[in-house]
PDB file with one MODEL, atoms N, CA, C and O in Angstrom:
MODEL        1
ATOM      1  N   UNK A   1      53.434  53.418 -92.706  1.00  0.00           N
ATOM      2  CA  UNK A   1      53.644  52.091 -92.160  1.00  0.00           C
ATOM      3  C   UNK A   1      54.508  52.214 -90.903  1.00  0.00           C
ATOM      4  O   UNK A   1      55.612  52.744 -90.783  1.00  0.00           O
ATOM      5  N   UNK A   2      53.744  51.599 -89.997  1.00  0.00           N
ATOM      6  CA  UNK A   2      54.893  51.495 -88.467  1.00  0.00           C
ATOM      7  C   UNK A   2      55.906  50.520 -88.785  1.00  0.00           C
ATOM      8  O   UNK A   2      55.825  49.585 -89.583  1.00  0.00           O
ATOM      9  N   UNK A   3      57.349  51.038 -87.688  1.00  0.00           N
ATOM     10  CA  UNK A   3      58.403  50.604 -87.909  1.00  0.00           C
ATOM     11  C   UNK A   3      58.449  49.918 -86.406  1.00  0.00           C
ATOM     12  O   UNK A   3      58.221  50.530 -85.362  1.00  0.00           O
ATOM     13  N   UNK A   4      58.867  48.208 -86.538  1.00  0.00           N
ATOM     14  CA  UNK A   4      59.014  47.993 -84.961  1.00  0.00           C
ATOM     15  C   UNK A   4      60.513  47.344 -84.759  1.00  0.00           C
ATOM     16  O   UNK A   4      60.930  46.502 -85.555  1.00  0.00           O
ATOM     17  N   UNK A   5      61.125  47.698 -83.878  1.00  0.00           N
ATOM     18  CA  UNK A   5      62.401  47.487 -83.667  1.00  0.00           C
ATOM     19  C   UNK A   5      62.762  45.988 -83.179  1.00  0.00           C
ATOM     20  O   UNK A   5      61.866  45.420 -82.553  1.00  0.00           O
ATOM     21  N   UNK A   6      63.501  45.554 -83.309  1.00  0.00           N
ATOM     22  CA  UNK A   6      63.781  44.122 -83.231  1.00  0.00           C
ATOM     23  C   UNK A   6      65.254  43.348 -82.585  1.00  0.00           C
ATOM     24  O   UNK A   6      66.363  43.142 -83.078  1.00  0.00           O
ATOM     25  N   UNK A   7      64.393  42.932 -80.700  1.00  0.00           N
ATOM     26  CA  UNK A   7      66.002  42.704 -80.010  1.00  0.00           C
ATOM     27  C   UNK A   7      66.156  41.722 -80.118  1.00  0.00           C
ATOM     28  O   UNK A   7      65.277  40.863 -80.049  1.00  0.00           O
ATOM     29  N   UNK A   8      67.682  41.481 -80.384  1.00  0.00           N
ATOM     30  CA  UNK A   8      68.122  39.866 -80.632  1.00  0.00           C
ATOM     31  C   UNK A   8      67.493  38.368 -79.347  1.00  0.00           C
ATOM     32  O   UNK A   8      67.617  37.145 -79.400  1.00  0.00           O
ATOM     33  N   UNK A   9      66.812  39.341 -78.299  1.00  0.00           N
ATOM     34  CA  UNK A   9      66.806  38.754 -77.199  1.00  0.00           C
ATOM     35  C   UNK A   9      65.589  39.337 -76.569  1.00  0.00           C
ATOM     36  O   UNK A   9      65.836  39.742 -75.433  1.00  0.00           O
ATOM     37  N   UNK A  10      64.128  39.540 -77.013  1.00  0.00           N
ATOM     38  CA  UNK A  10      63.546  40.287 -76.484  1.00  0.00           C
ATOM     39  C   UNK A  10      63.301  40.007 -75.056  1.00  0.00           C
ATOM     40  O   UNK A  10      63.518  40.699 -74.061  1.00  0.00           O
ATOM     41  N   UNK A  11      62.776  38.776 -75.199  1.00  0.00           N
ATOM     42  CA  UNK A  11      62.851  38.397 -73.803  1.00  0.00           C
ATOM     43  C   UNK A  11      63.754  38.783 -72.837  1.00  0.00           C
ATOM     44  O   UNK A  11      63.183  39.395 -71.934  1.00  0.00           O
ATOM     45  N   UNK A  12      64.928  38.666 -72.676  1.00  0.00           N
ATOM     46  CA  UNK A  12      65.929  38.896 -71.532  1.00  0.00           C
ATOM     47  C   UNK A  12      65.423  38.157 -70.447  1.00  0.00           C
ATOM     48  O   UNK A  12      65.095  38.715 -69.399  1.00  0.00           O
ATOM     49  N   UNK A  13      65.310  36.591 -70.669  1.00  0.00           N
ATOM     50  CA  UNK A  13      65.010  35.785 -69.299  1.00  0.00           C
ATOM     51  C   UNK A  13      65.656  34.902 -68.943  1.00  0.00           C
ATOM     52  O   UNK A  13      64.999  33.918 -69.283  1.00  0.00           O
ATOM     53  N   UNK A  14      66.898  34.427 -68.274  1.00  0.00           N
ATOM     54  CA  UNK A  14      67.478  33.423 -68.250  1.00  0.00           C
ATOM     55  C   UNK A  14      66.968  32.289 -66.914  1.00  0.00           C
ATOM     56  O   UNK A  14      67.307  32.672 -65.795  1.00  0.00           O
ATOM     57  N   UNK A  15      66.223  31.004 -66.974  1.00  0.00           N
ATOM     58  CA  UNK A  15      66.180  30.147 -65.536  1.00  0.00           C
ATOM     59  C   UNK A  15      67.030  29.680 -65.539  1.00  0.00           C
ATOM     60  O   UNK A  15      67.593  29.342 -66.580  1.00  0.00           O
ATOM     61  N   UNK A  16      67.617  29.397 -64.027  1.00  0.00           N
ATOM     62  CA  UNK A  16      68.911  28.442 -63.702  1.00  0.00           C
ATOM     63  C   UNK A  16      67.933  27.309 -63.063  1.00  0.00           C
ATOM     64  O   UNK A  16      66.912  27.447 -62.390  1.00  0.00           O
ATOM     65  N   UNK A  17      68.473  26.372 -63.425  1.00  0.00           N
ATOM     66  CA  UNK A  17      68.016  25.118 -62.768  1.00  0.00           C
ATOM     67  C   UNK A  17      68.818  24.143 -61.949  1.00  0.00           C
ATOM     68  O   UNK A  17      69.428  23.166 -62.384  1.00  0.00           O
ATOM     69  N   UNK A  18      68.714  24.621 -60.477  1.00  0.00           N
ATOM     70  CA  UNK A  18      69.071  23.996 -59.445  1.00  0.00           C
ATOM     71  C   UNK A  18      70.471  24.992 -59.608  1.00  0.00           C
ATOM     72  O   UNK A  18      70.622  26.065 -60.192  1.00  0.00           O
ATOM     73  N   UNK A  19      71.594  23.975 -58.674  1.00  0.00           N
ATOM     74  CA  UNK A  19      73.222  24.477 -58.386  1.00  0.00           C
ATOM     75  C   UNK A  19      74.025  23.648 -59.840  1.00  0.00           C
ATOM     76  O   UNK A  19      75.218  23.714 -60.135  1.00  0.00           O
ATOM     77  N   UNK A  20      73.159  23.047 -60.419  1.00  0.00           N
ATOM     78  CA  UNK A  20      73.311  22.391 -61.562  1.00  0.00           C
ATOM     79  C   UNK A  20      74.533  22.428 -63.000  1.00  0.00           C
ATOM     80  O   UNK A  20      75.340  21.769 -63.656  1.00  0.00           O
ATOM     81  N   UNK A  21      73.881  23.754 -62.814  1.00  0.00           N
ATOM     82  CA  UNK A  21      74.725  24.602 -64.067  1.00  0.00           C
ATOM     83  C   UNK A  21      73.604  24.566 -64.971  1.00  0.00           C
ATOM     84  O   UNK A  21      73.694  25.493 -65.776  1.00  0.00           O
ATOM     85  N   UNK A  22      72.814  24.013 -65.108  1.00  0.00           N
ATOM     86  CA  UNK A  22      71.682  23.825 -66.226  1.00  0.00           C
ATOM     87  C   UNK A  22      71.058  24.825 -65.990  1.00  0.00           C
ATOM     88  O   UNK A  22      70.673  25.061 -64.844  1.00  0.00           O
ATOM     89  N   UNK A  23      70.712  25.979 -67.433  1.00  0.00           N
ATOM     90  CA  UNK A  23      69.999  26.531 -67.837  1.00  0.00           C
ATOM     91  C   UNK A  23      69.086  27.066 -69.241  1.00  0.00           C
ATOM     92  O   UNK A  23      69.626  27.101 -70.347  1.00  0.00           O
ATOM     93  N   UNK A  24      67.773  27.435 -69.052  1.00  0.00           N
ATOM     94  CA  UNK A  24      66.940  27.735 -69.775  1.00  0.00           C
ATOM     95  C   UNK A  24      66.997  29.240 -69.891  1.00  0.00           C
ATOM     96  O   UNK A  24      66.764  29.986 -68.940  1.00  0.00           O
ATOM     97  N   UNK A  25      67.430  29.791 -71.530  1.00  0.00           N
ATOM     98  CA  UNK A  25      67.225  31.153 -71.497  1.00  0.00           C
ATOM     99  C   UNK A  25      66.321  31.265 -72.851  1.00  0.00           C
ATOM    100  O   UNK A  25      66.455  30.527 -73.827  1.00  0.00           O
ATOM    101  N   UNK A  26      65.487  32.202 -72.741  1.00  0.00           N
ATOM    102  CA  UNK A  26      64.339  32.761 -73.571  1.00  0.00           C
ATOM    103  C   UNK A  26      64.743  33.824 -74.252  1.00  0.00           C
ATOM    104  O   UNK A  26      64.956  34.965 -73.840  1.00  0.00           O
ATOM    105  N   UNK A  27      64.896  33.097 -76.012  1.00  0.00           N
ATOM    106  CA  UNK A  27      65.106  34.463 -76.729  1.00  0.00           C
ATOM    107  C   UNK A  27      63.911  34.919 -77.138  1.00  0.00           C
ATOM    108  O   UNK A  27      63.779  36.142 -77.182  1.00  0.00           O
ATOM    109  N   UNK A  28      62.622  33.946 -77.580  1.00  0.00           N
ATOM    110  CA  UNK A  28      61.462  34.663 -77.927  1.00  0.00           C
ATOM    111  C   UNK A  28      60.409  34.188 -77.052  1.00  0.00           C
ATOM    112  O   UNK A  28      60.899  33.197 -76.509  1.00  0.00           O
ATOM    113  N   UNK A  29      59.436  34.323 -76.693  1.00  0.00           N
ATOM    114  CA  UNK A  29      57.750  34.024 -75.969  1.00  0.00           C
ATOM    115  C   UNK A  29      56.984  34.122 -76.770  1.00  0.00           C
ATOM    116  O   UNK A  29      57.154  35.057 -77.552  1.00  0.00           O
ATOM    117  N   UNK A  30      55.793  33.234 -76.971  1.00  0.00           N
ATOM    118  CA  UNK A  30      54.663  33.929 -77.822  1.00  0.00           C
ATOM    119  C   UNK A  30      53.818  35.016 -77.090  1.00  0.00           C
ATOM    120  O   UNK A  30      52.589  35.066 -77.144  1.00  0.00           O
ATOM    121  N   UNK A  31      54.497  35.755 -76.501  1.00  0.00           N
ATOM    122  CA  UNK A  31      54.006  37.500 -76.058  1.00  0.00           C
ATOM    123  C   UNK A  31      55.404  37.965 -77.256  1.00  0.00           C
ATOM    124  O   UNK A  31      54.821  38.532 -78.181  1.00  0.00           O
ATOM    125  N   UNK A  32      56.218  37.951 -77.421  1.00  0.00           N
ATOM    126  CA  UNK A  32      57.319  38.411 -78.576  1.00  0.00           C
ATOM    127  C   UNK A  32      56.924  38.351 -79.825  1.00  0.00           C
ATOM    128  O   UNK A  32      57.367  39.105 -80.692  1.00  0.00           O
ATOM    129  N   UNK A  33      55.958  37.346 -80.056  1.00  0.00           N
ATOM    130  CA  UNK A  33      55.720  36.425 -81.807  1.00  0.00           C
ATOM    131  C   UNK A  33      54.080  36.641 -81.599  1.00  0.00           C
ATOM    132  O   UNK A  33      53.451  35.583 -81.608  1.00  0.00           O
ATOM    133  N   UNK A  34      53.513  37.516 -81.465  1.00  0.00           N
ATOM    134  CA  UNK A  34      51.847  36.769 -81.225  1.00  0.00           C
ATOM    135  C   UNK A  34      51.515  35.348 -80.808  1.00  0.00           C
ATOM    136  O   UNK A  34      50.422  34.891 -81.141  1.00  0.00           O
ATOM    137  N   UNK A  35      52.200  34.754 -80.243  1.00  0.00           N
ATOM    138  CA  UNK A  35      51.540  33.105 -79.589  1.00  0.00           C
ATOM    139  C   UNK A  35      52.306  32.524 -81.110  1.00  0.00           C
ATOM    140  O   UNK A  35      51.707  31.449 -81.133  1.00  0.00           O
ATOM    141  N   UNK A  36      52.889  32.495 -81.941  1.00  0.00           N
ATOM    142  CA  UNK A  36      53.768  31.872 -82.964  1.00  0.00           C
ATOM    143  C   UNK A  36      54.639  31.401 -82.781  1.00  0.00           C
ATOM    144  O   UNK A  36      54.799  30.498 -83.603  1.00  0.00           O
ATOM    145  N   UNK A  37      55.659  31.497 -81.883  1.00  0.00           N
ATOM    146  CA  UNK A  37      56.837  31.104 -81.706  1.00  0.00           C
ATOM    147  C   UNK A  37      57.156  31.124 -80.576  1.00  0.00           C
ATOM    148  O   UNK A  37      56.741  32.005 -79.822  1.00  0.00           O
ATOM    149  N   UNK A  38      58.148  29.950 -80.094  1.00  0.00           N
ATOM    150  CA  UNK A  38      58.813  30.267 -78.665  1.00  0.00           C
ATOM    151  C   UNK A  38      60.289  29.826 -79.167  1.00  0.00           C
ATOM    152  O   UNK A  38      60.382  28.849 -79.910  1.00  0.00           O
ATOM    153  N   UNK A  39      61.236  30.414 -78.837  1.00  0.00           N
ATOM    154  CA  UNK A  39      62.498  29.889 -78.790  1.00  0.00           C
ATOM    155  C   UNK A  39      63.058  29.929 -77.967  1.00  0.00           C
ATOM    156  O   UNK A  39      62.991  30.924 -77.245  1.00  0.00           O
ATOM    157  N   UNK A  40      63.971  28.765 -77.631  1.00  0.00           N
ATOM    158  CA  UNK A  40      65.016  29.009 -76.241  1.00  0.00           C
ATOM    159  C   UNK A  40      65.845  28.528 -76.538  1.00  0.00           C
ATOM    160  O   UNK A  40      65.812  27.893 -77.592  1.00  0.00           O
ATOM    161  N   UNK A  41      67.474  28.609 -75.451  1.00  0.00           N
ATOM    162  CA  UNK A  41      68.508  27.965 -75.716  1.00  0.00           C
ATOM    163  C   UNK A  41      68.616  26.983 -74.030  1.00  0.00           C
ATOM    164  O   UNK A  41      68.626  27.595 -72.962  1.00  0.00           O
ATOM    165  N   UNK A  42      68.685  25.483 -74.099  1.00  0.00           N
ATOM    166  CA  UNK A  42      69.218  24.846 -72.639  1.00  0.00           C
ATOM    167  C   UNK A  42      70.680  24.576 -72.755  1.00  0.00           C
ATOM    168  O   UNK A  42      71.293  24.326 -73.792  1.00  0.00           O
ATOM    169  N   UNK A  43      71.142  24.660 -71.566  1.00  0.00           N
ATOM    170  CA  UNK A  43      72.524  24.422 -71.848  1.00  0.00           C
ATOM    171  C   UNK A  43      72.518  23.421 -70.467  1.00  0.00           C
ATOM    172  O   UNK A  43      71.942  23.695 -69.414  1.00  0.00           O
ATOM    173  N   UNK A  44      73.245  22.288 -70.723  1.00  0.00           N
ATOM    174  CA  UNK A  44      73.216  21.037 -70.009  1.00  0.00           C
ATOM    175  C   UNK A  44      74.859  20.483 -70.033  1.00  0.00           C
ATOM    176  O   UNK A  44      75.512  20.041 -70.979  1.00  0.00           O
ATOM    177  N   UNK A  45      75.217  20.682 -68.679  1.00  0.00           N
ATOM    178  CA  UNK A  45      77.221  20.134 -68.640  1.00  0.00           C
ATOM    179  C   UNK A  45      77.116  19.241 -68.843  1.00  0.00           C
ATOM    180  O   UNK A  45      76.030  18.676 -68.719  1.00  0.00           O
ATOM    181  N   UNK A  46      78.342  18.568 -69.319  1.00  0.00           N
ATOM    182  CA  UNK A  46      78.597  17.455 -69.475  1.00  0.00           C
ATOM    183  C   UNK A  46      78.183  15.861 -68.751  1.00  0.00           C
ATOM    184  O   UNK A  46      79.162  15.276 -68.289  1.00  0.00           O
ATOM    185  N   UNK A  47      77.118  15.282 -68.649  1.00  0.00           N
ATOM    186  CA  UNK A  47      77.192  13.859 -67.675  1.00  0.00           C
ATOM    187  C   UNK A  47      75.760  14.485 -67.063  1.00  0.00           C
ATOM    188  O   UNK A  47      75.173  13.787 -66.236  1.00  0.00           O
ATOM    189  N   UNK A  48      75.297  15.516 -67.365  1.00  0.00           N
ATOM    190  CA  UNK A  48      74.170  15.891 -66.542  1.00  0.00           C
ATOM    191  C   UNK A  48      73.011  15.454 -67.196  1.00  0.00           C
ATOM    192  O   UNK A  48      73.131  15.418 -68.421  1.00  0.00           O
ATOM    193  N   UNK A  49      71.274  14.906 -66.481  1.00  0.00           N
ATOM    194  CA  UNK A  49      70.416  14.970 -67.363  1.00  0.00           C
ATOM    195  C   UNK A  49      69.204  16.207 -67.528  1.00  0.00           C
ATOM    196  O   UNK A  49      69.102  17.202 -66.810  1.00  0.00           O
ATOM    197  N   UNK A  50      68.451  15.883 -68.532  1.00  0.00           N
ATOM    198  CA  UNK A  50      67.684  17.172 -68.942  1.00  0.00           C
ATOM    199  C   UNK A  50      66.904  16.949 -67.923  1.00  0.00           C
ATOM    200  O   UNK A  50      66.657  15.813 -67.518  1.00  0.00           O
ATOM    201  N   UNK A  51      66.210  18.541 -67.157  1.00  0.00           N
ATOM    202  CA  UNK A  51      65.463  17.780 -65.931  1.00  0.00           C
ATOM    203  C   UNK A  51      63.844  18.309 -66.595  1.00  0.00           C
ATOM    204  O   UNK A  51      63.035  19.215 -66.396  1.00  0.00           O
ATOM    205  N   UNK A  52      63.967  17.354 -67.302  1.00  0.00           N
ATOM    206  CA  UNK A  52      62.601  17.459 -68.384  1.00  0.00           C
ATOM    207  C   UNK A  52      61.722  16.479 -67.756  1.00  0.00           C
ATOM    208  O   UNK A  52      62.467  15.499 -67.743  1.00  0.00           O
ATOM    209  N   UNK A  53      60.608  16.095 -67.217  1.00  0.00           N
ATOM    210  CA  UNK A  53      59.643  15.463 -67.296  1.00  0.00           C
ATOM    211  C   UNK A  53      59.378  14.597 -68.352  1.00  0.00           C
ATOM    212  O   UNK A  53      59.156  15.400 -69.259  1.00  0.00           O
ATOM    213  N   UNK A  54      59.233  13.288 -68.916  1.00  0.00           N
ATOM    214  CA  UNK A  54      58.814  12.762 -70.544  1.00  0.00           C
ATOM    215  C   UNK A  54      57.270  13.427 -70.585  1.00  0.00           C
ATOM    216  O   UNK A  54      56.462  13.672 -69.689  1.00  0.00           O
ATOM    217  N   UNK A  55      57.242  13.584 -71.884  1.00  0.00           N
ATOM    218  CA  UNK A  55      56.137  14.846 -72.190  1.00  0.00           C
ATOM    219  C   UNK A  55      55.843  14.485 -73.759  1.00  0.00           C
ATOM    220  O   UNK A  55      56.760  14.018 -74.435  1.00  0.00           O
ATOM    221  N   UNK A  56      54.693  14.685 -74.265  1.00  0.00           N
ATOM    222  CA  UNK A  56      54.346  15.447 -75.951  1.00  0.00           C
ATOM    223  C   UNK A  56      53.754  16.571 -75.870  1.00  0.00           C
ATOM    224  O   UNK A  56      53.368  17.164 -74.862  1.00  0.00           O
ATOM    225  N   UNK A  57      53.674  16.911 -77.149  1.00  0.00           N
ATOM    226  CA  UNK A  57      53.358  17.960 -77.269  1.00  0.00           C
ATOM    227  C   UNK A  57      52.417  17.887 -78.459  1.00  0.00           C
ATOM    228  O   UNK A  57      52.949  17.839 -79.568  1.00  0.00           O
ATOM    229  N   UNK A  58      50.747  17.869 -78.363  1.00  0.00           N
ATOM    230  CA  UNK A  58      49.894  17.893 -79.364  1.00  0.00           C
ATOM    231  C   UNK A  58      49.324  19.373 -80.117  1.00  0.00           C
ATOM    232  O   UNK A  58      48.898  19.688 -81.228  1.00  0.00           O
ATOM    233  N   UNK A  59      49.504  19.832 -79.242  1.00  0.00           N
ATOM    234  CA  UNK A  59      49.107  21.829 -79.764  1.00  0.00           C
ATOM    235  C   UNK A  59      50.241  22.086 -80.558  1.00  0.00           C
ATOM    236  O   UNK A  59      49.872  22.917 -81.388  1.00  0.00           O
ATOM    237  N   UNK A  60      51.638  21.762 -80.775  1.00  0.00           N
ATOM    238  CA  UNK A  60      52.610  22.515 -81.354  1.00  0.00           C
ATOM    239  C   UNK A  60      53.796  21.508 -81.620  1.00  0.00           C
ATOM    240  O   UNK A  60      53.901  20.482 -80.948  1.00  0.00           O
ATOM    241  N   UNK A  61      54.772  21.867 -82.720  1.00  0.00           N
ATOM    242  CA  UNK A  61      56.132  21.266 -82.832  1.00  0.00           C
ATOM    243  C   UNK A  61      56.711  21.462 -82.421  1.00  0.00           C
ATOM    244  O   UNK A  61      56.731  22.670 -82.183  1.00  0.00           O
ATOM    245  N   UNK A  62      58.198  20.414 -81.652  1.00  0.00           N
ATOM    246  CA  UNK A  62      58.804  20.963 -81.049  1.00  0.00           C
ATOM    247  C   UNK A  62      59.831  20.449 -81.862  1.00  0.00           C
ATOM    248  O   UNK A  62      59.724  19.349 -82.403  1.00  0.00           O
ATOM    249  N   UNK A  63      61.379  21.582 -82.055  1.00  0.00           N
ATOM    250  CA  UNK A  63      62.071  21.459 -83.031  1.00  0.00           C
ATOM    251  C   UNK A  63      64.170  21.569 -82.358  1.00  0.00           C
ATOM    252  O   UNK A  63      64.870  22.580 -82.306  1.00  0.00           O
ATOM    253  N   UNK A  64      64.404  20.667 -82.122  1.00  0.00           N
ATOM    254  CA  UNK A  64      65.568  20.357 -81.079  1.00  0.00           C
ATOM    255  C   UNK A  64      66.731  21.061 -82.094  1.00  0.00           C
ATOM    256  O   UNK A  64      66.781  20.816 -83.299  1.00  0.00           O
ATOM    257  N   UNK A  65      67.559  21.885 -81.461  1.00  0.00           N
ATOM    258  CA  UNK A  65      68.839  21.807 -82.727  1.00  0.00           C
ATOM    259  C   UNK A  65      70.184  21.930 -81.802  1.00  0.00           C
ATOM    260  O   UNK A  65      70.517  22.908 -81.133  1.00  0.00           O
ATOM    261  N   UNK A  66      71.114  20.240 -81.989  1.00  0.00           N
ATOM    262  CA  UNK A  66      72.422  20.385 -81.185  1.00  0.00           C
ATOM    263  C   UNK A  66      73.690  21.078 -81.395  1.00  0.00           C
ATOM    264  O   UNK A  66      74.537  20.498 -82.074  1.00  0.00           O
ATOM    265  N   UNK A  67      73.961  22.284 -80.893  1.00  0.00           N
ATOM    266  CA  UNK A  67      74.704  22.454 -81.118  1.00  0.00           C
ATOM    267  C   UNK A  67      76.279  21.563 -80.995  1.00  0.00           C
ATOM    268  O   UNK A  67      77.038  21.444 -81.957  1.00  0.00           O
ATOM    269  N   UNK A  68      76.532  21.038 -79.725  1.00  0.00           N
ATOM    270  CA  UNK A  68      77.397  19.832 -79.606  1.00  0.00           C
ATOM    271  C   UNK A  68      77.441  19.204 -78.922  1.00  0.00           C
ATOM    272  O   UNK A  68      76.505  19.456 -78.164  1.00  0.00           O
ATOM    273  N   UNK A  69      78.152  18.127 -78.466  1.00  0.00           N
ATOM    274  CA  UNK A  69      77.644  17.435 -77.274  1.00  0.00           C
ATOM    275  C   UNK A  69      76.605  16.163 -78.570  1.00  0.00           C
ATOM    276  O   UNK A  69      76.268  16.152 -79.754  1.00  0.00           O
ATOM    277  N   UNK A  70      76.443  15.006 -76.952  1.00  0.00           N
ATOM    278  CA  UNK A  70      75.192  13.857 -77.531  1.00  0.00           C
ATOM    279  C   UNK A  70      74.247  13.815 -76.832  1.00  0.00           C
ATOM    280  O   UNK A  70      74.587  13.882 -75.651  1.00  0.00           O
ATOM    281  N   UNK A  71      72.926  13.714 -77.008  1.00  0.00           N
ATOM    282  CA  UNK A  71      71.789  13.828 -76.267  1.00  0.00           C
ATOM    283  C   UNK A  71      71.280  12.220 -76.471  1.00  0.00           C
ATOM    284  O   UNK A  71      71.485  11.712 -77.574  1.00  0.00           O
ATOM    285  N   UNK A  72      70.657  11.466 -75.474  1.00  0.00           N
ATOM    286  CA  UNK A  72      70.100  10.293 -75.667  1.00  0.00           C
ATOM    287  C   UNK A  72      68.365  10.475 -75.688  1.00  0.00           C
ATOM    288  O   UNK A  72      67.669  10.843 -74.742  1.00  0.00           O
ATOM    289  N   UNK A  73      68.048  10.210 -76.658  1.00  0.00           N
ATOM    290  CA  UNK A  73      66.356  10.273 -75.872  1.00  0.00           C
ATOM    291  C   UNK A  73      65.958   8.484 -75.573  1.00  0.00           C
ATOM    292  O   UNK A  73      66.632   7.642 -76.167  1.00  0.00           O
ATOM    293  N   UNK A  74      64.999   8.109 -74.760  1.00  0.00           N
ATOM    294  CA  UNK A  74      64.281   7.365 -74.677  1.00  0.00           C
ATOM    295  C   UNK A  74      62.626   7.395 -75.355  1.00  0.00           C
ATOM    296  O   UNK A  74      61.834   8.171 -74.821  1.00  0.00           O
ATOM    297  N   UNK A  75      62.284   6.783 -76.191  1.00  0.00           N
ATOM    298  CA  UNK A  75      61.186   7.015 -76.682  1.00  0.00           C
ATOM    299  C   UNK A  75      60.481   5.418 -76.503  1.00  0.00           C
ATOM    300  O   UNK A  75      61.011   4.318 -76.661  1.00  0.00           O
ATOM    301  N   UNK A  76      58.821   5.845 -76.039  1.00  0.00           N
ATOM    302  CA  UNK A  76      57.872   4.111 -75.574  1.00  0.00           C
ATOM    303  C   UNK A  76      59.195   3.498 -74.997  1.00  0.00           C
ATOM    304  O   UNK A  76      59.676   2.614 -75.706  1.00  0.00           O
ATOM    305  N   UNK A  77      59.909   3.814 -73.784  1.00  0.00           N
ATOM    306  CA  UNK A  77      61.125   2.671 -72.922  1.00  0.00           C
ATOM    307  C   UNK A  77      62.209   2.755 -73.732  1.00  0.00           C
ATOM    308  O   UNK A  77      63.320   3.078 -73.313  1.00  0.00           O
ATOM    309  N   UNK A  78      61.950   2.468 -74.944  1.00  0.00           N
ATOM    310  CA  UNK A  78      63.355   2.357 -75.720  1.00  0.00           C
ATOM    311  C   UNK A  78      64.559   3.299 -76.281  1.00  0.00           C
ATOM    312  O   UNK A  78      64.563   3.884 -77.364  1.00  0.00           O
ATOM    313  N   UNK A  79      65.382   3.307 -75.481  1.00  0.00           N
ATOM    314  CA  UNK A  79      66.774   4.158 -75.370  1.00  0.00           C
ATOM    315  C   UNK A  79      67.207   4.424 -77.063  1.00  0.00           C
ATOM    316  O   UNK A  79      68.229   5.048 -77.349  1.00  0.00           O
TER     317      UNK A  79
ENDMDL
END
């Protein structure tokens, strides 16, 4: 049986977004997971917003987890 080694971070990709401070770093890709998984971490300062587009997502779940801080969403207009 093959043995495959396993980095906490295979990816090693961090985006900065803008002079912002906001960034997107990639711990997994589905090139990491066979197309199974993506994980990332955003990190967003204080008073700043996500520079997310409003979006769904019908191919896949998407699964938010805060570490601290408050996030507002707007969902159909309503805050």
């Amino acid at each position: 049986m093959q043995q495959h080694a396993t980095k906490v971070n295979p990816s090693e990709e961090t985006i900065n977004v803008g002079s912002t401070g906001d960034s997107i770093r990639f711990l997994l890709t589905g090139d990491d997971s066979n197309g199974s998984v993506s994980v990332f971490e955003v990190l967003v300062p204080g008073g700043h917003k996500v520079p997310a587009p409003a979006h769904k997502n019908n191919a896949y779940e998407e699964v938010l987890y805060g570490i601290e801080g408050v996030l507002t969403w707007t969902v159909d207009g309503t805050v």
